[in-house]
C-alpha positions as CSV (number, residue, x, y, z in Angstrom):
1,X,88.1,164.0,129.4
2,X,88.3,167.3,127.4
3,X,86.1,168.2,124.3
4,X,89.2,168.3,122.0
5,X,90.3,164.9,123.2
6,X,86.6,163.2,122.1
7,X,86.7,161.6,118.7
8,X,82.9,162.1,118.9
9,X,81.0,165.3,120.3
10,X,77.7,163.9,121.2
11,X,77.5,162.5,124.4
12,X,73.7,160.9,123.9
13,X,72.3,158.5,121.1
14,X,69.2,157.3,120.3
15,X,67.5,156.0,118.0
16,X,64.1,158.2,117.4
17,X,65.1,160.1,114.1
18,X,62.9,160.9,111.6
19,X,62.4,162.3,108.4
20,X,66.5,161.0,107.5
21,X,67.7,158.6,104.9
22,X,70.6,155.9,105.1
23,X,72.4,155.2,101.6
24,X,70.9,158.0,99.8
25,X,73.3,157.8,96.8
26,X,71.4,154.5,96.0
27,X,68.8,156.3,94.7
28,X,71.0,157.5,92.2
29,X,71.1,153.7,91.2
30,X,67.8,153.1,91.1
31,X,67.1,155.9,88.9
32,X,69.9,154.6,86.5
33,X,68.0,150.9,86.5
34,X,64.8,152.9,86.1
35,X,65.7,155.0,82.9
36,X,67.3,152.1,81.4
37,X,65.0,149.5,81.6
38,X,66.4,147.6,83.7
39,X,63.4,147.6,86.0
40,X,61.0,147.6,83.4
41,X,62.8,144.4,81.7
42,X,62.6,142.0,84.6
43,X,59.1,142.7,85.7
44,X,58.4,141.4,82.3
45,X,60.7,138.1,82.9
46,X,58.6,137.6,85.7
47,X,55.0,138.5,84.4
48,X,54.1,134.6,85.3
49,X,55.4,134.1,88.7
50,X,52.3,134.3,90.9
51,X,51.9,137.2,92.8
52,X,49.9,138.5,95.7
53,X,51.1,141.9,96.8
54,X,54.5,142.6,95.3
55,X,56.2,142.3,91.7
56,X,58.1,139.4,91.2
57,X,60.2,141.6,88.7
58,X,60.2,144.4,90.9
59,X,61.2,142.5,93.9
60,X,64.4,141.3,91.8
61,X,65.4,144.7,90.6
62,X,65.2,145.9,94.4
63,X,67.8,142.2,95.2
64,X,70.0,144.6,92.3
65,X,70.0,147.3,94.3
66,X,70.7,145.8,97.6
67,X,73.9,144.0,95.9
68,X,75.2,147.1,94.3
69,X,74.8,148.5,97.7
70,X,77.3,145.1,99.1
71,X,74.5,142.6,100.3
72,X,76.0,139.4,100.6
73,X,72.5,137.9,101.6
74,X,68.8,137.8,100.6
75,X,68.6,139.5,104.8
76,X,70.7,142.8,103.5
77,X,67.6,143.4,101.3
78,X,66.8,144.5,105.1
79,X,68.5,148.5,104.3
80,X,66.4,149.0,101.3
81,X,62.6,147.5,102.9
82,X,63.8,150.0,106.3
83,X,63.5,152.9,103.4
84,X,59.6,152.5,101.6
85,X,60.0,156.8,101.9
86,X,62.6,156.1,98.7
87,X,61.9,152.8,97.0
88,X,58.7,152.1,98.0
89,X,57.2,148.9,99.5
90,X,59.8,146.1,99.5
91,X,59.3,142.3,100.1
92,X,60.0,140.8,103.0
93,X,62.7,138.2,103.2
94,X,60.3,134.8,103.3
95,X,58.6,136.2,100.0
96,X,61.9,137.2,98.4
97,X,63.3,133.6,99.0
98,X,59.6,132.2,97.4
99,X,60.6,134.8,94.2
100,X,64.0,133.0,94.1
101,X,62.0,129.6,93.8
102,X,59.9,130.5,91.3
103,X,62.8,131.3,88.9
104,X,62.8,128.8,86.1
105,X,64.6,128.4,82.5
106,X,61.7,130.6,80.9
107,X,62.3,133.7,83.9
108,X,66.3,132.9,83.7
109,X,65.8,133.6,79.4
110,X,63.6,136.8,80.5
111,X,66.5,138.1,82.6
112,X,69.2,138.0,80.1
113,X,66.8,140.0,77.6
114,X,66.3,141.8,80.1
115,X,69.9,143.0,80.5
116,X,70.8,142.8,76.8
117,X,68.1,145.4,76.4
118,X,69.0,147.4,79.2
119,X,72.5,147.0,78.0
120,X,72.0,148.3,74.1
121,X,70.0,151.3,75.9
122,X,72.5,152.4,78.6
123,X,75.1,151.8,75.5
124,X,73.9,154.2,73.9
125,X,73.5,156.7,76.4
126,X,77.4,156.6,76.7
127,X,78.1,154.0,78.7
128,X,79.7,151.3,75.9
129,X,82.6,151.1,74.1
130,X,84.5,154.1,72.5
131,X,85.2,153.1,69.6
132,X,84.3,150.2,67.1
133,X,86.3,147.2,68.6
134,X,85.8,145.2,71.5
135,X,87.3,142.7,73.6
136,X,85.9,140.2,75.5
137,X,88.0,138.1,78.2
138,X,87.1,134.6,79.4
139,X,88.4,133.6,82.4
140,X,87.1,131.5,85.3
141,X,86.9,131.8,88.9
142,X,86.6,130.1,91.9
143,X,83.9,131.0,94.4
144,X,84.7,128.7,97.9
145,X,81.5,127.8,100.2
146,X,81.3,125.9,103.3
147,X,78.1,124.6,103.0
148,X,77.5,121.1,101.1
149,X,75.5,123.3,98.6
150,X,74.1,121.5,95.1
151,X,77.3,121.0,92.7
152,X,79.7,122.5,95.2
153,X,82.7,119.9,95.0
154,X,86.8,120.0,95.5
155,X,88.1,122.5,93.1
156,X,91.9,122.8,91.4
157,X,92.8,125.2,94.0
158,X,92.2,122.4,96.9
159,X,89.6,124.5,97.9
160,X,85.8,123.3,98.2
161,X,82.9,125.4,96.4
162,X,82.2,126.3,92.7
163,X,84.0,127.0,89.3
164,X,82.3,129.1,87.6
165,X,82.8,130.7,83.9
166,X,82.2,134.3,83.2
167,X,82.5,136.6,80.1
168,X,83.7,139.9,80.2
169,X,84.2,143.5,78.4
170,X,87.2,144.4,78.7
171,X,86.4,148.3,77.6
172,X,83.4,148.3,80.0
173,X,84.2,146.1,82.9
174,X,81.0,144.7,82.7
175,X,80.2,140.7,83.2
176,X,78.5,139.8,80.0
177,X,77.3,135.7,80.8
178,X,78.7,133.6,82.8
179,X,78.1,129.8,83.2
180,X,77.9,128.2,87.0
181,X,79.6,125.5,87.1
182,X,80.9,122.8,89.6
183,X,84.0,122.9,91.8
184,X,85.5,120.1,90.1
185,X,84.7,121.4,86.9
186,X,87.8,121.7,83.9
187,X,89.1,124.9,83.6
188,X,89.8,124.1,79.7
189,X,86.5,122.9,78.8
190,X,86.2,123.6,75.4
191,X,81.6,123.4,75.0
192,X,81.6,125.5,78.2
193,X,84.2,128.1,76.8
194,X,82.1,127.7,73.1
195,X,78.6,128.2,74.9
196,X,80.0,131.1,77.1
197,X,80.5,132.9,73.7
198,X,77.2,132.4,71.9
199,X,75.7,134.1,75.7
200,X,77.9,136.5,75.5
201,X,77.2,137.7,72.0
202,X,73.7,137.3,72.9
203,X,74.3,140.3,75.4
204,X,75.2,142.8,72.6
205,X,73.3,145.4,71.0
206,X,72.4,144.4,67.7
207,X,75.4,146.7,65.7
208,X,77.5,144.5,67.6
209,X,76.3,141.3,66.6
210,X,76.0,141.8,62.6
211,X,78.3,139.6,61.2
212,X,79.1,137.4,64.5
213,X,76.7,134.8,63.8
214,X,77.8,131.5,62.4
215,X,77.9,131.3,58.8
216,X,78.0,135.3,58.4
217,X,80.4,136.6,55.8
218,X,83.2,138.9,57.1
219,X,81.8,141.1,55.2
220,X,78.8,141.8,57.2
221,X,81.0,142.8,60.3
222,X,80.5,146.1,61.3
223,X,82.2,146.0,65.1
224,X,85.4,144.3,65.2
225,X,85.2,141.8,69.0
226,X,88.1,139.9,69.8
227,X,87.9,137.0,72.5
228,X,91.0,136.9,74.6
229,X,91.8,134.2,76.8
230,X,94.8,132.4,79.3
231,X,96.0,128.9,78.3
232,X,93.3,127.1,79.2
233,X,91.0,129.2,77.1
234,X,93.4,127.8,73.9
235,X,91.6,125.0,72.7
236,X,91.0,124.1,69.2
237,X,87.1,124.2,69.3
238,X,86.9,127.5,70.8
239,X,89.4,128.9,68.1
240,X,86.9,127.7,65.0
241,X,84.2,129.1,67.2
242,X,85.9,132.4,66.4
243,X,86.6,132.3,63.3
244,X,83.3,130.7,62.2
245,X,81.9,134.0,63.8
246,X,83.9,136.3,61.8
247,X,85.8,136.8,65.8
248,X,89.8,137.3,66.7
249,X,91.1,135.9,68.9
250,X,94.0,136.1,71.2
251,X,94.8,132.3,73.4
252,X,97.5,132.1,76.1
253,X,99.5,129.2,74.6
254,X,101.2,126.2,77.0
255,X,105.5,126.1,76.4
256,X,105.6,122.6,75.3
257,X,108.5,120.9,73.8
258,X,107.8,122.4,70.2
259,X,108.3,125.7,71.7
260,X,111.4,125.5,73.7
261,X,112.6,124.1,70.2
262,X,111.6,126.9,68.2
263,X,112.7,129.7,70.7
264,X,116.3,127.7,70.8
265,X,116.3,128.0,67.2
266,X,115.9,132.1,67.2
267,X,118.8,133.2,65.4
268,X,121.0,136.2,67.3
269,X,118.6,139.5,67.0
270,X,115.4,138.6,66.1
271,X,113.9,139.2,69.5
272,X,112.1,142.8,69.6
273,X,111.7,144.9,72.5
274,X,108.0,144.2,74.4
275,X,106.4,147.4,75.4
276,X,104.1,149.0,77.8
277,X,100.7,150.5,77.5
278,X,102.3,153.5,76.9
279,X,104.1,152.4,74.4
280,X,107.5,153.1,76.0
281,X,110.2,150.1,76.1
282,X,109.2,147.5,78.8
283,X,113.1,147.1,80.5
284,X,114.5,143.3,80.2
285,X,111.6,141.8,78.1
286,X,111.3,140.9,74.6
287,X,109.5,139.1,72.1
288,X,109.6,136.9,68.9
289,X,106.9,135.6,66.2
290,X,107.6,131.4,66.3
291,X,104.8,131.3,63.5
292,X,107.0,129.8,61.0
293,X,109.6,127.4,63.7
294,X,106.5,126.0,65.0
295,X,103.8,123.9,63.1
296,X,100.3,125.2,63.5
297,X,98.3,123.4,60.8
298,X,95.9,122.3,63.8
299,X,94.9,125.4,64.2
300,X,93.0,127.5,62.3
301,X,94.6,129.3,58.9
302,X,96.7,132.5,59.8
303,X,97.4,131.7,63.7
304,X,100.6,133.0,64.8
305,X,102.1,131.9,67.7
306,X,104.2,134.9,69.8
307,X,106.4,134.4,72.5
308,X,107.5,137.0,75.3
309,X,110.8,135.9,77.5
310,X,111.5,138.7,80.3
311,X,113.9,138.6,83.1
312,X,111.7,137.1,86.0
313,X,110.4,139.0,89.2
314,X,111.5,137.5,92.4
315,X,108.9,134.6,93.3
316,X,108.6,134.0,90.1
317,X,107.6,130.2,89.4
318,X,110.0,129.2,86.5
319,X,110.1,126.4,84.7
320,X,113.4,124.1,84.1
321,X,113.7,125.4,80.5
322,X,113.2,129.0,81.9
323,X,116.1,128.7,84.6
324,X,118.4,127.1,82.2
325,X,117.9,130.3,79.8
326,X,117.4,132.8,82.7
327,X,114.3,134.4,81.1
328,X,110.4,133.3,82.2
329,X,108.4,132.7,78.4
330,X,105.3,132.8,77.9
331,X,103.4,132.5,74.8
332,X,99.8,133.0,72.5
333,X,98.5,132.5,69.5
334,X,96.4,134.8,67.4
335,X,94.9,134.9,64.4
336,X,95.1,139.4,64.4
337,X,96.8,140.1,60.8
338,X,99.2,142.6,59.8
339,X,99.9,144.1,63.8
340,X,103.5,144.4,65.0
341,X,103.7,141.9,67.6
342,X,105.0,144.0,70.2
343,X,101.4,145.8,70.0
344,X,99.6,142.3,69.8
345,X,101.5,140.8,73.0
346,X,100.8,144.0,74.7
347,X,97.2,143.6,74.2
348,X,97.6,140.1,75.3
349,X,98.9,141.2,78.7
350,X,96.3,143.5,79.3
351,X,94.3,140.7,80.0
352,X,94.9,140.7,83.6
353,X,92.1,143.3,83.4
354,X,89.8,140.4,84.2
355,X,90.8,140.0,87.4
356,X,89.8,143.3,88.3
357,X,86.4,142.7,86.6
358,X,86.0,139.6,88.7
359,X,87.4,141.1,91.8
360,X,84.0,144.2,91.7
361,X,81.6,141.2,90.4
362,X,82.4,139.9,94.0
363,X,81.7,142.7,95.9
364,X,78.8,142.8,93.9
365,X,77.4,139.7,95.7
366,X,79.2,136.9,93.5
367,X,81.9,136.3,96.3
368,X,78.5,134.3,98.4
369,X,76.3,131.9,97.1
370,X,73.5,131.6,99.4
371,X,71.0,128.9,98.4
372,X,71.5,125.0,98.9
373,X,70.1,125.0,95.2
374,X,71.8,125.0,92.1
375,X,69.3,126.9,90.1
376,X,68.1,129.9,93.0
377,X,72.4,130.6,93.0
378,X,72.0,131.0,89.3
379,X,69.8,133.3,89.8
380,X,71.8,135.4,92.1
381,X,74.5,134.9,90.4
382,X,72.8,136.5,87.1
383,X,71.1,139.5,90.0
384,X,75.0,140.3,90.7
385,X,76.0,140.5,87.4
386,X,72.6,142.9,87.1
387,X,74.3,145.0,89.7
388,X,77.9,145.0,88.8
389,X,76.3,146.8,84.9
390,X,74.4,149.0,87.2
391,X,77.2,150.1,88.8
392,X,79.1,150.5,85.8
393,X,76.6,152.4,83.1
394,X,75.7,154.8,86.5
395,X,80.1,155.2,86.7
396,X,80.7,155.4,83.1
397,X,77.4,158.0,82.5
398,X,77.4,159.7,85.7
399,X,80.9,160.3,86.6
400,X,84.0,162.2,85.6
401,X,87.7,161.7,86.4
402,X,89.0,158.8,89.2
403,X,85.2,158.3,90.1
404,X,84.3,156.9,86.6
405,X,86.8,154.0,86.8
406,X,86.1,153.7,91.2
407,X,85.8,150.2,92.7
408,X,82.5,149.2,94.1
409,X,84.1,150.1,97.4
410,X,85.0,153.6,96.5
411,X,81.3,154.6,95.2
412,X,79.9,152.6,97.8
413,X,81.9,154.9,100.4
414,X,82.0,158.5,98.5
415,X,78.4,158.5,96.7
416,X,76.0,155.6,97.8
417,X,76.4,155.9,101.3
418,X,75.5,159.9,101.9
419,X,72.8,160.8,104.1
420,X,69.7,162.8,103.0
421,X,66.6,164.5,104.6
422,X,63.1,163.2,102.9
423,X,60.1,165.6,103.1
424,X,57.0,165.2,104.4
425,X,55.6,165.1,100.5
426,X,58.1,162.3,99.5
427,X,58.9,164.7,96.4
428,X,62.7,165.9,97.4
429,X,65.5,164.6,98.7
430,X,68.4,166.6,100.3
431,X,71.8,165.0,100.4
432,X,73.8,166.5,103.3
433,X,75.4,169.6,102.1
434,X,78.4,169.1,104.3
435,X,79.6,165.5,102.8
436,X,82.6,166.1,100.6
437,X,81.2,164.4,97.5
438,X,77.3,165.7,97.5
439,X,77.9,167.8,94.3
440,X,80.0,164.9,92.3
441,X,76.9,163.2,93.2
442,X,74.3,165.7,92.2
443,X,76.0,165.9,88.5
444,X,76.2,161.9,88.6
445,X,72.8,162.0,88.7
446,X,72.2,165.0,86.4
447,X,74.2,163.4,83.8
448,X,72.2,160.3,83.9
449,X,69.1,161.7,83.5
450,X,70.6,164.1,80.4
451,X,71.8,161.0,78.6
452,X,68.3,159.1,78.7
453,X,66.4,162.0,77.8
454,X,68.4,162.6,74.6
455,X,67.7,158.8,74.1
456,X,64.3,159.7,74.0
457,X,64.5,163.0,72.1
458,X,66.3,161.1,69.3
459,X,64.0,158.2,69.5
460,X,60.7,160.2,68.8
461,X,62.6,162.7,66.3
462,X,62.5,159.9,64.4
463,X,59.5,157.9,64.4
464,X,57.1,158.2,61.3
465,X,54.6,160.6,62.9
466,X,57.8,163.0,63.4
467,X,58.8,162.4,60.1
């Protein structure tokens, strides 16, 4: 066989390297958790698990890493202990699983301050919200297992595994809380939905909470948040939550009887063109406010209830109603004031951002739960989410352009997954100069490092001493 038929050019492999790191871009990760607090924050949540050579906390953050990296298993931790040249000594799988079992409600509390104040800090580095409104999707998920695993049951989708509940930003793609729940759990429970709120909030830096606790005048509210949700999300409970919490909110809403009525009752040219995020004409869909054709008094003062009719896609699932008019409605409620409703049932729509949010929390780790017990998959469902912020602040920081919105899978395959030469000292690291993205990574990481620094410039500029 000739040399320019050979996909590869050596012709012998072994395996006595040295001196040569796998996944170097990870480092870049760790560095991010590092200067946030991250690290820091769950070695305190786990300051009273016993421990003989390694840091429960520690040992958690390094689980992080390994899921950002796409373990599916407490064994992948396996790639980062290889590596003690970069991230130090690293437990081995027996003692990780004991960390796991130690976990309890005080260490599960520690971890969620843990990532609300490594949240508020990689915020303000850059990596929050743009402006001053936020929304935060609620949507469920289904996460299928073949194992007879505590609470995993039949779920909706005649699958067999768990249901769980999760909370996300919608300007971050971050996973704020979620709540682990059975397979045969309801996807309109109403406490789980109302509970899933007050974590979720409890995940905010504090400028973002003033004025969203219950009983707080509107007039405290300095960040607007609205909670968007499908049809099941649209119960009754959930919508007082909201406003009781100074919070919009934005429900999918079922087409029941009242409102086929009511959208029969449109007279001729009331229905407005929808439109699309970039705020041209959407092409054969419109929409119509049913606020006053509908009665709403069981919801809370000012819902409106909006309703979008487009000409369906094919495989559409339509509804008798639907195939009699030759449109496929759909409809919400909100109690937003003074919007045009073209705008408001655009923003509704954009709500199909969750998916992608809960697609990257799976290749995060979420998509595998790998412990018989209820409690250690709570845990690693809470690491995952650890990982899936990571990912993002060290994106939404670090990166420019395409790279700042990547999947998991893209940064996993262009930054994290560079080579590098160690030397002898331990003190540098030289990614491979011939990779295509070793400078997009070198100004990932210089960015990240910039940001926290200012953090700390501004920090001590004004403390009282500097004062």
């Amino acid at each position: 066989m000739g040399q320019r038929s050979r996909l590869v050019r050596p012709r012998k492999v072994t395996g006595d390297g040295d001196g040569l790191v796998s996944h170097a871009g990870v480092a870049w990760l760790a560095e991010t958790a590092d200067l946030s607090g991250l690290t820091a924050g769950l070695s305190a949540a786990m300051a009273l698990v016993p421990q003989r050579r390694h840091d429960a906390g520690r040992t958690l953050a390094q689980m992080v890493l390994a899921l950002a990296d796409g373990a599916t298993c407490l064994s992948d931790l396996a790639a980062i202990r290889a590596q003690p040249t970069v991230f130090g000594p690293v437990a081995s799988a027996a003692t990780v699983w004991r960390t796991f079992d130690h976990v309890g409600s005080v260490e599960l509390r520690g971890i969620a301050a843990a990532r609300a104040a490594a949240r508020a800090r990689a915020w303000a580095a850059g990596a929050g919200p743009a402006g001053d409104e936020m929304v935060v999707d609620v949507d469920s998920t289904i996460i299928r297992t073949k194992a007879d695993k505590q609470d995993a049951a039949a779920t909706y989708k005649r699958t067999f595994g768990h249901h769980p509940l999760l909370a996300m930003c919608a300007e971050t793609d971050e996973v704020l809380a979620g709540i682990l729940r059975a397979g045969n759990a309801g996807a309109n429970t109403a406490i789980d939905r109302v509970q899933l709120l007050a974590d979720a909030l409890g995940q905010l830096p504090a400028a973002w909470r003033t004025g969203h606790e219950v009983g707080d005048d509107a007039s405290m509210v300095e960040r607007r948040i609205l909670v968007r949700a499908d049809s099941a999300g649209a119960s009754h409970w959930l919508a007082e939550e909201c406003v009781d919490r100074n919070i919009e909110f934005s429900l999918g809403y079922g087409i029941d009887e009242r409102v086929r009525d009511g959208v029969i009752g449109v007279p001729t040219g009331c229905w407005h063109p929808a439109i699309d995020a970039d705020g041209q004409r959407r092409d054969g869909a419109e929409v119509v406010e049913l606020t006053e054709l509908v009665n709403l008094d069981a919801w809370p003062q000012g819902t409106r209830l909006i309703v979008r009719r487009e000409r369906p896609h094919p495989g559409a699932q339509l509804s008798l109603f639907d195939t009699i008019e030759g449109f496929r409605h759909t409809a919400f409620i909100t109690n937003t004031a003074g919007y045009d409703i073209a705008a408001l049932e655009l923003r509704q729509r954009q709500r199909a951002r969750a998916e992608n949010v809960i697609r990257d929390a799976k290749a995060t780790g979420l998509a595998n739960l790998p412990f018989d017990d209820i409690v250690n998959n709570n845990v690693w469902m809470q690491l995952c989410f650890c990982a899936n912020d990571l990912l993002g602040w060290a994106q939404h920081i670090g990166c420019v352009g395409q790279l700042r919105r990547a999947t998991p899978k893209t940064i996993r395959h262009r930054l994290l997954h560079v080579a590098a030469r160690i030397t002898p000292t331990r003190r540098q690291l030289h990614l491979d100069r011939h990779w295509p993205w070793t400078t997009a990574l070198l100004d990932a990481i210089t960015r990240v490092r910039n940001a926290f620094a200012s953090l700390s410039v501004t920090a001590t500029a004004t403390t009282p001493a500097a004062l």
